[in-house]
C-alpha positions as CSV (number, residue, x, y, z in Angstrom):
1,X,0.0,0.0,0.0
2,X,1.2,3.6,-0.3
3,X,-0.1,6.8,1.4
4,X,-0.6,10.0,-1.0
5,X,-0.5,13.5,0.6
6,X,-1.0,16.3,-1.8
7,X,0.2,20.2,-1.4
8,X,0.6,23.4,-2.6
9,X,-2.8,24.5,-3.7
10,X,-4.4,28.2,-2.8
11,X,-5.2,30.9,-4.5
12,X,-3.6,32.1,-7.6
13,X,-3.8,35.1,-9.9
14,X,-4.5,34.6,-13.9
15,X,-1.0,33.7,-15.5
16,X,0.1,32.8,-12.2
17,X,2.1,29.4,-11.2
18,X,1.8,27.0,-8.8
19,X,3.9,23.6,-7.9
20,X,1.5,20.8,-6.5
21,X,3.5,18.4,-4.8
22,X,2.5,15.0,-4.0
23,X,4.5,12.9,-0.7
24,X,4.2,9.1,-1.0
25,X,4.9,7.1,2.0
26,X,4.4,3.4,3.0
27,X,5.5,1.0,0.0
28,X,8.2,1.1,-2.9
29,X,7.3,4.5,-4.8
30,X,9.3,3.2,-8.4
31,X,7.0,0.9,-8.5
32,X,4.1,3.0,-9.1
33,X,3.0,5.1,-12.2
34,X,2.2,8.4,-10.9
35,X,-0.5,11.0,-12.2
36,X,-2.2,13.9,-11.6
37,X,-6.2,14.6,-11.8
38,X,-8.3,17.2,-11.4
39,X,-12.0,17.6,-10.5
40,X,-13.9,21.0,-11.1
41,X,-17.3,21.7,-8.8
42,X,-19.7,19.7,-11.2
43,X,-18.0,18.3,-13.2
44,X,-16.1,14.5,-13.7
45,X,-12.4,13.9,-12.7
46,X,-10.7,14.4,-15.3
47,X,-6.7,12.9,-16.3
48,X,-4.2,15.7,-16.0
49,X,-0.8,14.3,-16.9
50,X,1.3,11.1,-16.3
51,X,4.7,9.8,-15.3
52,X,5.8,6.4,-15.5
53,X,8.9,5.0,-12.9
54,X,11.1,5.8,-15.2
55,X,9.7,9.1,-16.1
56,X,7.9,8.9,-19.4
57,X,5.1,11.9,-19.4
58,X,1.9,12.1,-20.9
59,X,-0.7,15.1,-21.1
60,X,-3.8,16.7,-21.6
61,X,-4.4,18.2,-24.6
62,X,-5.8,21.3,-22.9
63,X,-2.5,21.6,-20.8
64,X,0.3,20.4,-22.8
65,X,2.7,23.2,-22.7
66,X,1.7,25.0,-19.1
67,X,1.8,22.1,-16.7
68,X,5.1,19.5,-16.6
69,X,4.8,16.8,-13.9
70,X,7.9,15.2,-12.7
71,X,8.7,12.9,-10.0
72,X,11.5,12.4,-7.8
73,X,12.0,8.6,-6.9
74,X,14.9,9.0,-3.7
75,X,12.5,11.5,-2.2
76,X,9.7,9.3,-2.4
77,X,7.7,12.4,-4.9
78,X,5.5,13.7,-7.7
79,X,4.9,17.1,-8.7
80,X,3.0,19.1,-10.9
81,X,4.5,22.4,-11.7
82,X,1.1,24.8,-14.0
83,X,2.3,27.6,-15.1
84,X,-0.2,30.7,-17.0
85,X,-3.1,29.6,-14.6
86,X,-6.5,30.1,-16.4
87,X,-9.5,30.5,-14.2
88,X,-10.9,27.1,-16.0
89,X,-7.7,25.5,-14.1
90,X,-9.9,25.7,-11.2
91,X,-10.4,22.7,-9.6
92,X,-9.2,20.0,-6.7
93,X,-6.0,18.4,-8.1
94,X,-5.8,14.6,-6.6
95,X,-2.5,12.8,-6.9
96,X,-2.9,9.1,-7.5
97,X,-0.6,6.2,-7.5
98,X,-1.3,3.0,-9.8
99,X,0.8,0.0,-8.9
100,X,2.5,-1.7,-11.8
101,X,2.2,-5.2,-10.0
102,X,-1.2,-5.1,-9.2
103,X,-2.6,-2.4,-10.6
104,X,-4.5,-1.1,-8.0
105,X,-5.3,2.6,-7.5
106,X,-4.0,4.5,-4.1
107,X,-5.7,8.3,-4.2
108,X,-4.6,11.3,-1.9
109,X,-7.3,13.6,-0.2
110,X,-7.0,16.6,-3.2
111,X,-5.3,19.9,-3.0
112,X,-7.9,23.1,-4.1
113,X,-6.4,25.4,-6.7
114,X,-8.5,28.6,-7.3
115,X,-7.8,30.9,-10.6
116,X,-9.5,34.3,-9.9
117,X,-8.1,37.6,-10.0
């Protein structure tokens, strides 16, 4: 099993940045494909971006270029740095953690990011 504590969210100006980071605690974290989601009031969680164990990436089309997510294996981390904030960026931003031998989902409690000037 592996724990998921997410950070770094608030409140953030249009064109602002943010780095979410995500702690992992409690098993083997290169073992795990990491990713980030986000779910806006009403609507359906939704894939942000991706990051294998060995650090392949994937994105959404609606933020390829703003956000990059990265991880850092020795320190047990994932994070999500989103960059020219648009108020649709609004949203809680879950980390999750998918186990490559099981492939079982692990979820962290969701970090708010608000986009309002």
């Amino acid at each position: 099993q592996v724990q998921l504590v997410e950070s770094g969210g608030g409140l953030v100006q249009p064109g602002g940045s943010l780095r979410l980071s995500c702690a992992a605690s409690g098993s083997r974290f290169n073992i795990y494909n990491m990713a980030w989601y986000r779910q806006a009031l009403g609507k359906q969680r939704e894939l942000v971006a991706t990051i294998a164990p060995g650090g392949d990436t994937n994105y959404a089309q609606s933020v390829k270029g703003r956000f990059t997510i990265s991880r850092d294996n020795a320190k047990n981390a994932v994070y999500l740095q989103i960059n020219s904030l648009k108020p649709e960026d609004t949203a809680v931003y879950y980390c999750r953690a998918l186990s490559t031998r099981t492939n079982r989902p692990y979820w962290g409690q969701g970090t708010q990011v608000t986009v309002s000037s």
